[in-house]
C-alpha angles and dihedrals in degrees: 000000000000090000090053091054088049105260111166130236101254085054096050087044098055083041094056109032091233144132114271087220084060100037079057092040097052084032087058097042095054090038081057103042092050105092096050081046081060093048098049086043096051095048087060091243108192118257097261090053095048097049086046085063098056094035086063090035087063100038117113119251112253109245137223090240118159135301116273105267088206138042122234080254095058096045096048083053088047091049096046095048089052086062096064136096116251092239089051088056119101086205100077 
């Protein structure tokens, strides 16, 4: 709303209390997704198709992170032994 009346980046950034790097980033992603949001509008998509656009359209990238630091295995231990109570643990 407030990118489609012009409204610059540093405003919506102090709006928003966000980053400037993400205002331009969200900003980018929904300048470049426009034209396929037109597509889908104008063939009278129906409602669901076209939600299921912008909500991929606003969905956050999946990231290279890092590697897991411990297996499924490892963390069901760590939970379970969580669980119990201090006196029960053999680690004491």
């Amino acid at each position: 709303m407030w990118a489609a009346a012009g409204v610059s980046n540093s405003q919506l950034t102090t709006e928003l209390k966000l980053d400037r790097g993400q205002v331009r980033l969200w900003r980018e992603r929904w300048q470049a997704a426009t034209p396929q949001l037109a597509t889908v509008e104008a063939q009278k998509s129906s409602d669901r198709e076209l939600m299921a656009l912008i909500n991929n359209v606003l969905s956050d990238r999946a990231r290279l992170g890092t590697s897991k630091y411990f297996s499924t295995e490892q963390a069901v231990q760590i939970v379970a032994l969580a669980c119990e109570s201090p006196q029960a643990s053999d680690s004491l």
